[in-house]
C-alpha positions in Angstrom: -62.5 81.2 234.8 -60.0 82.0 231.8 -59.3 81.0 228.3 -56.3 80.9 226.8 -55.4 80.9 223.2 -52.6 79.2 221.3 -50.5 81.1 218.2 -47.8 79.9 215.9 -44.6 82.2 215.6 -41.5 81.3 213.5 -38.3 83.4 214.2 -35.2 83.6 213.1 -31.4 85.0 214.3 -28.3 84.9 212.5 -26.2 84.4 216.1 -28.6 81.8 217.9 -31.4 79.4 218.8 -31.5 81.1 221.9 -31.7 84.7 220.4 -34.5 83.8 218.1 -36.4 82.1 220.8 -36.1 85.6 222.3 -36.9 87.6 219.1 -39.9 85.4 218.7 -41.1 86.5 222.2 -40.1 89.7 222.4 -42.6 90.4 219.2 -45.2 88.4 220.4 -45.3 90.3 223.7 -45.4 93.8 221.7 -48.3 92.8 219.5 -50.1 90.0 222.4 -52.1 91.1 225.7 -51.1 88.0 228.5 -48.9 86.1 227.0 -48.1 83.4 229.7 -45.9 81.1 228.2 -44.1 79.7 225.5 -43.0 76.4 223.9 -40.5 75.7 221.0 -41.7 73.0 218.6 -39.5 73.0 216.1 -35.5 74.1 215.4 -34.3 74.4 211.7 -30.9 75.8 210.9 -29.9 77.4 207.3 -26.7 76.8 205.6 -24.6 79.0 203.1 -22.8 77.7 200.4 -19.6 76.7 202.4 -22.0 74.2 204.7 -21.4 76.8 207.5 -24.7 77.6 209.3 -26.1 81.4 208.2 -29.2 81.0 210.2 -31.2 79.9 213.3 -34.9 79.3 213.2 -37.8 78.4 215.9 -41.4 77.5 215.3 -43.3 78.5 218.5 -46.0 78.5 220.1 -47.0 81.1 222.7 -50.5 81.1 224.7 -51.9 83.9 225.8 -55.1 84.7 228.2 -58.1 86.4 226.7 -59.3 89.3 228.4 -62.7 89.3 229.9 
């Protein structure tokens, strides 16, 4: 039998959703044992003064498996 456990992760790119999705995992997986998979929840984008958007964000979850 395993458990699994559940963490929050915001990330953010300046070029897209898609790259900070893959920020966001990339970190996870450097500071995470088993990460399994991952699911977006949320998407937020920034906006500079001109209306044009400056910046992508994601708020994550990714589950990883506890080790025995």
């Amino acid at each position: 039998m395993s458990v699994a456990r559940v963490t929050e992760i915001k990330s953010s790119s300046t070029k897209s959703f898609d790259d900070a999705i893959k920020a966001g995992v990339s970190r996870a997986h450097k500071t995470l044992k088993n990460v399994k998979s991952a699911w977006i929840e949320n998407q937020e984008v920034l906006l500079d003064d001109n209306g044009q958007i400056s910046e992508y964000r994601v708020h994550m979850k990714v589950t990883f498996v506890l080790e025995d």
